[in-house]
mmCIF file of the C-alpha atoms, coordinates in Angstrom:
data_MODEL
# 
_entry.id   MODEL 
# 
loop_
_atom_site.group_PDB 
_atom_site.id 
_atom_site.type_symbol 
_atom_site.label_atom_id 
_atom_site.label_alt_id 
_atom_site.label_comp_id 
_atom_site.label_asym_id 
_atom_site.label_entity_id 
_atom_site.label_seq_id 
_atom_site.pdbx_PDB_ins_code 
_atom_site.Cartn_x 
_atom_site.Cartn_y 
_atom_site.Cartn_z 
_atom_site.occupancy 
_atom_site.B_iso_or_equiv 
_atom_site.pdbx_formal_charge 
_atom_site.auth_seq_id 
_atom_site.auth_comp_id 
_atom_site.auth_asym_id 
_atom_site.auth_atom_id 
_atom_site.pdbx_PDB_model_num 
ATOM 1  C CA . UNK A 1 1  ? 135.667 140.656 61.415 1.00 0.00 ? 1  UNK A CA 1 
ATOM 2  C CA . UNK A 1 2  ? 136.730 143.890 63.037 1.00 0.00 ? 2  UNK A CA 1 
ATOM 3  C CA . UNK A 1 3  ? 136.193 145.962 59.995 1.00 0.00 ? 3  UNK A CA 1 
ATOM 4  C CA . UNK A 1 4  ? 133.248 147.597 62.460 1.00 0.00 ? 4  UNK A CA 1 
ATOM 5  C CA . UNK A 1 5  ? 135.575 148.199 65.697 1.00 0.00 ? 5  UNK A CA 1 
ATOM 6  C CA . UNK A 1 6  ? 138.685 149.665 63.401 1.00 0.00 ? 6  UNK A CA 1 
ATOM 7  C CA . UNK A 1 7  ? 135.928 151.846 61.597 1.00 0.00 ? 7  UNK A CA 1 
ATOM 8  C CA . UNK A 1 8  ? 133.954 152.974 64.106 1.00 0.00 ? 8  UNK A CA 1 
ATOM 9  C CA . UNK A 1 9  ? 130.598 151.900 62.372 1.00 0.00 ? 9  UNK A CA 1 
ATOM 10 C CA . UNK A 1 10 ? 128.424 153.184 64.994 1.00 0.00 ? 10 UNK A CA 1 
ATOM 11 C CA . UNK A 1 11 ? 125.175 154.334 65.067 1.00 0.00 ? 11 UNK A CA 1 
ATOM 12 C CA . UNK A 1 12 ? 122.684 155.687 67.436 1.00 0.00 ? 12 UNK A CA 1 
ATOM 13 C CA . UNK A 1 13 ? 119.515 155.148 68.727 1.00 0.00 ? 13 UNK A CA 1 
ATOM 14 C CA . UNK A 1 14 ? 117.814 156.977 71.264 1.00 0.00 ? 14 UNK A CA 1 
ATOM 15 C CA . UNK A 1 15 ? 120.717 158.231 73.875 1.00 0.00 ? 15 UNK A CA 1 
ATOM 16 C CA . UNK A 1 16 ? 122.665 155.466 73.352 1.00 0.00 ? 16 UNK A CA 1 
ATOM 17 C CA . UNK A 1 17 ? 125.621 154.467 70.630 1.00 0.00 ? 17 UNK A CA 1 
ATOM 18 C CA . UNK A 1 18 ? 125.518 151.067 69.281 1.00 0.00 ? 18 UNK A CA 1 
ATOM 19 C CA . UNK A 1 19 ? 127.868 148.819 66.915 1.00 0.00 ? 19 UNK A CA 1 
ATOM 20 C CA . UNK A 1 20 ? 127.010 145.503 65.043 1.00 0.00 ? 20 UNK A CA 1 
ATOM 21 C CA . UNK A 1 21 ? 129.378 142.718 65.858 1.00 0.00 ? 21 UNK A CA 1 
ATOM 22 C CA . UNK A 1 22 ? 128.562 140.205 63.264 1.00 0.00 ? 22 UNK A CA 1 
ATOM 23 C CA . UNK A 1 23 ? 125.139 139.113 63.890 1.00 0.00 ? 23 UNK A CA 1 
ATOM 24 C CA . UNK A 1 24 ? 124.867 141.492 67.217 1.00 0.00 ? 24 UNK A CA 1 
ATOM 25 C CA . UNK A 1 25 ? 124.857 144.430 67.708 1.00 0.00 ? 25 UNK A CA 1 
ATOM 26 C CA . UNK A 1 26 ? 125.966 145.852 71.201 1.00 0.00 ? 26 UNK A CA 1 
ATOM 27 C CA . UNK A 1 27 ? 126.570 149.136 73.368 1.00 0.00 ? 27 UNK A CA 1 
ATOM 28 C CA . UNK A 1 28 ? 129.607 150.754 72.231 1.00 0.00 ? 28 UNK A CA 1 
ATOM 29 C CA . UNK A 1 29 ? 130.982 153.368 74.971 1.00 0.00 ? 29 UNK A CA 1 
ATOM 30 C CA . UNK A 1 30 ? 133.045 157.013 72.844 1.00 0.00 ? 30 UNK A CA 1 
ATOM 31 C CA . UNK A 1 31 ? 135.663 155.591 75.403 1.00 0.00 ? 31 UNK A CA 1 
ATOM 32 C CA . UNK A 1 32 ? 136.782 152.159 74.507 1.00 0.00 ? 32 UNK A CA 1 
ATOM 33 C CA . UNK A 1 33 ? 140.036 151.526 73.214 1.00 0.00 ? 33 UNK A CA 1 
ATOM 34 C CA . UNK A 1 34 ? 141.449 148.300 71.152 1.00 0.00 ? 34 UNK A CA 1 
ATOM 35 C CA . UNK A 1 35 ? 144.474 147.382 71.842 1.00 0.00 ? 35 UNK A CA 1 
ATOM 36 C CA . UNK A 1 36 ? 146.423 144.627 69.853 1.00 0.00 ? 36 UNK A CA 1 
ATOM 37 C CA . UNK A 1 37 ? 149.632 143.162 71.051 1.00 0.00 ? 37 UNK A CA 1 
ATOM 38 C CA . UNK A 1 38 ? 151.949 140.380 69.184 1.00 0.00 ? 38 UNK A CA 1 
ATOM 39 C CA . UNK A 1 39 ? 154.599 138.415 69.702 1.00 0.00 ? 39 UNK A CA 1 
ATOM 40 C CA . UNK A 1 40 ? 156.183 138.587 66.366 1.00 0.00 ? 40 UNK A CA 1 
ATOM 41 C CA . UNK A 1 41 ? 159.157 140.983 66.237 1.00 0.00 ? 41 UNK A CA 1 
ATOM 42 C CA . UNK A 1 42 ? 158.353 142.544 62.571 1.00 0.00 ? 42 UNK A CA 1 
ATOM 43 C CA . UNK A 1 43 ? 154.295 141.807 61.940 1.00 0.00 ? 43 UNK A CA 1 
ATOM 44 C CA . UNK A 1 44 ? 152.954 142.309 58.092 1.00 0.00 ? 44 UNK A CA 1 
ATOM 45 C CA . UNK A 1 45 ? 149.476 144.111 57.755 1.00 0.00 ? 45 UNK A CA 1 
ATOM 46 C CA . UNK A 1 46 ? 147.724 144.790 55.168 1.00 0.00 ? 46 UNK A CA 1 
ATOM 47 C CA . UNK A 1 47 ? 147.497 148.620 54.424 1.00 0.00 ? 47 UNK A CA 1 
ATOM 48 C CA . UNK A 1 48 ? 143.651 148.539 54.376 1.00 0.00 ? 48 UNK A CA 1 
ATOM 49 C CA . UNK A 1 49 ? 144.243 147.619 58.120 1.00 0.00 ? 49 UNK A CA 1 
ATOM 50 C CA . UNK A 1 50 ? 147.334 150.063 58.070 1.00 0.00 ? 50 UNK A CA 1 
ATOM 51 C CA . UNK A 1 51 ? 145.662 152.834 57.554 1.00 0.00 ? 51 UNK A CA 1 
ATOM 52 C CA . UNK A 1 52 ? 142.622 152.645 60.600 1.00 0.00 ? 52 UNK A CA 1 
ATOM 53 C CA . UNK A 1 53 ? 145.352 151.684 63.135 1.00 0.00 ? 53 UNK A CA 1 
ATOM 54 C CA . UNK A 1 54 ? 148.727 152.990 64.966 1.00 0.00 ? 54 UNK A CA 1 
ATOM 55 C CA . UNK A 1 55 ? 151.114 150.802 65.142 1.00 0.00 ? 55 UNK A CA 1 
ATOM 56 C CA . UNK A 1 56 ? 153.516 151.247 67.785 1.00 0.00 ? 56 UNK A CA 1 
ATOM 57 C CA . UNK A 1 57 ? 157.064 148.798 68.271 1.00 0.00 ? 57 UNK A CA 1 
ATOM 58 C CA . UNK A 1 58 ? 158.493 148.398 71.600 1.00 0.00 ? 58 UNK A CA 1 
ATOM 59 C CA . UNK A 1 59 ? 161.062 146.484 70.258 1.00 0.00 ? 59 UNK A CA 1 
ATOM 60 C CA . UNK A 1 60 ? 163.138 148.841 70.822 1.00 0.00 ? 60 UNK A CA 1 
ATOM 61 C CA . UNK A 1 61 ? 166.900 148.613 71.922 1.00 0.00 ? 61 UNK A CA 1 
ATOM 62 C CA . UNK A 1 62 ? 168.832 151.137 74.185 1.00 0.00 ? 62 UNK A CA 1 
ATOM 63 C CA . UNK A 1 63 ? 171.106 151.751 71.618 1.00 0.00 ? 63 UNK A CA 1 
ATOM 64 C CA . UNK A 1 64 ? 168.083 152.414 68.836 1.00 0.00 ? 64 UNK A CA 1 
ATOM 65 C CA . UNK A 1 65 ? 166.987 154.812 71.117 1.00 0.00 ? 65 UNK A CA 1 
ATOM 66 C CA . UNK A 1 66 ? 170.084 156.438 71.182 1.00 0.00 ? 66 UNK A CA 1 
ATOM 67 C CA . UNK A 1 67 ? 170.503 156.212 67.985 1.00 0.00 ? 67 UNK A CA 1 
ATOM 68 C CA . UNK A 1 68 ? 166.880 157.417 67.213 1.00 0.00 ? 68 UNK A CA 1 
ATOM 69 C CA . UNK A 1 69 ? 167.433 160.613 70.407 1.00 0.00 ? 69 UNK A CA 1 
ATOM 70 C CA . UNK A 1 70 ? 170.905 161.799 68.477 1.00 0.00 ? 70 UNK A CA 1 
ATOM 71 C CA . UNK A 1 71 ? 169.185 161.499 64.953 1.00 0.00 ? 71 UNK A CA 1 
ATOM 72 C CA . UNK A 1 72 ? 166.455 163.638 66.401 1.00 0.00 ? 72 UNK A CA 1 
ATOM 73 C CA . UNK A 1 73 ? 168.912 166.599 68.109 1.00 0.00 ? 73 UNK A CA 1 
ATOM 74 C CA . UNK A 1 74 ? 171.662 166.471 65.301 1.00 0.00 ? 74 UNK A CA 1 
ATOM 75 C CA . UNK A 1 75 ? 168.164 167.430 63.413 1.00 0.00 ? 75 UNK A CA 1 
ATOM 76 C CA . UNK A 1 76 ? 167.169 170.473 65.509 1.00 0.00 ? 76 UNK A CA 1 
ATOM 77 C CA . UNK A 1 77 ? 170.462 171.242 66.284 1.00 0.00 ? 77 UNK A CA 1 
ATOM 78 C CA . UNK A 1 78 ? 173.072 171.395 63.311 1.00 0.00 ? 78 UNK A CA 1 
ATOM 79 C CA . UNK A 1 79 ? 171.005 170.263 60.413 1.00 0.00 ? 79 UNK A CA 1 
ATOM 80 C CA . UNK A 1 80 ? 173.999 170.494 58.462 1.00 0.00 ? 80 UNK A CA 1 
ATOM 81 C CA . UNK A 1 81 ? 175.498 166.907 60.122 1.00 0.00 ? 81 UNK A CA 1 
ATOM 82 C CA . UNK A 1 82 ? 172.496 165.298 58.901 1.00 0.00 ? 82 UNK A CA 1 
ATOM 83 C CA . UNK A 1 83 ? 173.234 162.727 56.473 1.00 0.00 ? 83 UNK A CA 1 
ATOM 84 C CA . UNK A 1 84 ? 170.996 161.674 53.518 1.00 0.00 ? 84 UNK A CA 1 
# 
């Protein structure tokens, strides 16, 4: 499981930080980073997961950029354009 990684569920002893990892427990370094990658274009999680993680899609387009950059400026710009 990687309820202990998403958590965090470290502890220390002495100088050092540690993590179990089902039945071992290891060194865990205030540095590491998980990263998860997928090749599914629109991946389902379950919002226990959803809420430990960030989720970023680059599945991006040019033109949902665009899109997404003229959304953003019509916003700061003339707020009034905006559409609900």
């Amino acid at each position: 499981t990687l309820e202990p990684i998403l958590g965090k569920q470290t502890y220390k002893s002495g100088a050092s930080l540690f993590i179990k990892l089902g039945d071992q427990t290891v060194e865990y370094s205030p540095s590491f980073k998980f990263y998860i990658t997928t090749k599914y274009r629109n991946p389902h999680y379950l919002p226990e997961i959803s809420t430990k993680v960030t989720l970023i899609n680059f599945m991006i387009t040019p033109e949902g950029l665009e899109d997404q950059l003229l959304g953003r400026v019509v916003q700061l710009e003339r707020e009034d354009l905006q559409k609900d």
